[in-house]
VOKOLFI-966260 format. One record per atom (N, C-alpha, C): x, y, z. Coordinates in steps of 0.1 Angstrom, whole numbers, plus 5000, padded with zeros to 4 digits. Layout:
N
XYZ
...
***
This chain:
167
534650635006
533750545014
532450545008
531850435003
530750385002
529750425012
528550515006
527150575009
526350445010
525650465028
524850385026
523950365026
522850295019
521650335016
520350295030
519450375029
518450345041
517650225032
517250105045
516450065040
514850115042
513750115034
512750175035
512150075043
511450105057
510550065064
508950145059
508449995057
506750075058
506150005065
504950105070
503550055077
502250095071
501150015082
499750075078
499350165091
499250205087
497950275101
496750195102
496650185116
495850075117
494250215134
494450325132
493750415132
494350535127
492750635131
493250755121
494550785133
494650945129
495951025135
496351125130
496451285133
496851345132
498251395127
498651475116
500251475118
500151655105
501351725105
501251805095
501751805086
502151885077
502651935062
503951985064
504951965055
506252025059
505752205052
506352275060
506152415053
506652415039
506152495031
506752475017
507552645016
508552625010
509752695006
509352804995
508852994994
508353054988
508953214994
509553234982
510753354981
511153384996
512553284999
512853275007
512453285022
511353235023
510653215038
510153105033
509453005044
508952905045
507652895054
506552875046
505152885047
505052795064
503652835069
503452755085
503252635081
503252485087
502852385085
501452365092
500852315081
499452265082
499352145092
498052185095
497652005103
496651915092
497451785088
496651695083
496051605090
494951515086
494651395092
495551265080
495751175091
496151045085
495250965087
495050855077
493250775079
493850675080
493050575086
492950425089
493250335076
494950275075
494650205062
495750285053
496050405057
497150465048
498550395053
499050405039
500750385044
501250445042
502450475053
503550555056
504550515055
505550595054
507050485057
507650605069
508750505075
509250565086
510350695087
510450735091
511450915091
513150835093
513950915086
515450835087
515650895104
516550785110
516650825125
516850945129
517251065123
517651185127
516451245130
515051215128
514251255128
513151195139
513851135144
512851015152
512951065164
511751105174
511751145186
512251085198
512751115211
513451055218
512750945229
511350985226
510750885233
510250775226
510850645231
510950525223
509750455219
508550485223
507250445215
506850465210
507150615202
506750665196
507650655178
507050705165
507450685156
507250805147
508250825140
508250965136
508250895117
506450905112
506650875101
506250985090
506050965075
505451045065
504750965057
503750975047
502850945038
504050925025
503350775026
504150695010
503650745002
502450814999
501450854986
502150974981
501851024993
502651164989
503551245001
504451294995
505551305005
505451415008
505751515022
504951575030
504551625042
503651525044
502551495048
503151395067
504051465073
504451425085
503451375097
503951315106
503351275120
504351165128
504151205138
505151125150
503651055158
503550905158
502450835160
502850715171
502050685185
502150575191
502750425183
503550405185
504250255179
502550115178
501850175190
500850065191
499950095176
499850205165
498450215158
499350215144
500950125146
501250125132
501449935129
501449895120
501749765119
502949735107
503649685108
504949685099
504149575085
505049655075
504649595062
506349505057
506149405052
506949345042
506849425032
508449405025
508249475008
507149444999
506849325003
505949194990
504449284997
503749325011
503149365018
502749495010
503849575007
503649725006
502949714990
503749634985
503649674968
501949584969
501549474972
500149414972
499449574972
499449594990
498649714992
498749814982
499549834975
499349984969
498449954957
498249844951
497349824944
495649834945
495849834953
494049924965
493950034962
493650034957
492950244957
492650284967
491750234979
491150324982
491950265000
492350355013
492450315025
491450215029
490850215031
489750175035
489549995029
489849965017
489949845010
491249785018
492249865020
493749795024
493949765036
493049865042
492649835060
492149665058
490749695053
490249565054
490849445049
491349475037
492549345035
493549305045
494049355056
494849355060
494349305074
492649305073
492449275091
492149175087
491249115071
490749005070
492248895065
493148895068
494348835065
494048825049
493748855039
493548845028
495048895023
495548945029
496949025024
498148905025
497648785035
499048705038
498648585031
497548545022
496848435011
497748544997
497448664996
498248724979
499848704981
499848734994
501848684994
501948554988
501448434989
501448294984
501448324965
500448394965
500348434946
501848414938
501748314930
502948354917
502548304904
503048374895
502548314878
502348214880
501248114873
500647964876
500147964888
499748024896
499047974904
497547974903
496647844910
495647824910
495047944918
493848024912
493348084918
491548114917
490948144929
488648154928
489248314925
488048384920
487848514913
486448484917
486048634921
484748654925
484548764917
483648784906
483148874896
482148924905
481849044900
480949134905
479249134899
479349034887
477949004877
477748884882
478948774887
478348644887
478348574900
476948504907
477248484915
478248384921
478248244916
479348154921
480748214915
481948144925
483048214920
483748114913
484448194902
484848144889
486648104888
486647974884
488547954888
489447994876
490748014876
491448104873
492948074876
493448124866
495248094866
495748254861
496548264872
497748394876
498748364861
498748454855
499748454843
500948544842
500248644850
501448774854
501148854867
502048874872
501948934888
503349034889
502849164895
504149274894
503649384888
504449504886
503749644883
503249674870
502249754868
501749814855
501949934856
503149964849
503550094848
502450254851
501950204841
500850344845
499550334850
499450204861
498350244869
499250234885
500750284885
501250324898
501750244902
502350254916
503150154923
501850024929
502249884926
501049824933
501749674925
501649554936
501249484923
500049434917
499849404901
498749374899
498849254894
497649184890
497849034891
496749044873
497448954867
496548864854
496248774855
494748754856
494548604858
493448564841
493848454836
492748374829
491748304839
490248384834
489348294841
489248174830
488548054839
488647904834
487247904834
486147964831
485247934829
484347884819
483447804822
482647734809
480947774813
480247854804
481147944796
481848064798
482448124787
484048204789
483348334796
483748404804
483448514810
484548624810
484448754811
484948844810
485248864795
485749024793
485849064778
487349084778
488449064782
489349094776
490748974777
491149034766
492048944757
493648894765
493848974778
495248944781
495949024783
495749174771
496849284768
496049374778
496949494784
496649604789
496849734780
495649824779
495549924771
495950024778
***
């Protein structure tokens, strides 16, 4: 019989929240579980049902970043993520950037994003914002799960220093 696979549910936390550490496994005993905080803007993904509490509002999730890192949280302080959702957000470094992406709908304008697409770029040196064509969108191996986007700025004159390739 054919295994079947879970599909991965994710969210954001949309406040902080408390949750702990799984004990870790050390010459045969297993250390206490810590209490963590979970911050505003992290993503989680959801616990396979065997793990989900019996009271239905509640959600029994762990930390996508790093795995762990438990909490069983009110259904009201998580917001569900699309696949296309999760992989944008992971490209954020920081909670805090993905929170705010995500209240300013900025997150459902990058779902629209595909190679060729027209796009404004706001540089950090220049004031007016500069137009731009998406060349590549999807993961860079070694800066992590996320997607990132290559855009040619179109500006006259040419702006930014680099060529296209990732070092």
């Amino acid at each position: 019989m054919a295994q079947q696979r879970l599909q991965l549910v994710a969210y954001m936390l949309l406040d902080h929240v408390d949750g702990q550490t799984e004990g870790k496994r050390r010459f045969f005993r297993r250390s206490r579980p810590e209490i963590v905080s979970f911050l505003q803007g992290e993503l989680v993904i959801r616990e396979p049902p065997q793990k989900q509490p019996f009271l239905s509002n509640w959600i029994a999730v762990q930390a996508y970043s790093s795995r762990g890192r438990y909490a069983v949280v009110p259904k009201g302080v998580l917001a569900p993520l699309t696949n296309t959702q999760l992989h944008l957000l992971c490209a954020l470094p920081y909670d805090s950037d993905r929170y705010a992406a995500y209240q300013n709908k900025h997150l459902n304008e990058a779902e629209q994003y595909i190679t060729h697409s027209k796009v404004i770029v706001t540089l950090p040196n220049f004031p007016e914002h500069t137009p731009g064509i998406i060349w590549y969108a999807g993961p860079v191996e070694t800066l992590g799960n996320g997607t990132m986007f290559g855009v040619e700025l179109l500006a006259d004159p040419p702006r930014g220093n680099c060529d296209g390739t990732f070092h």
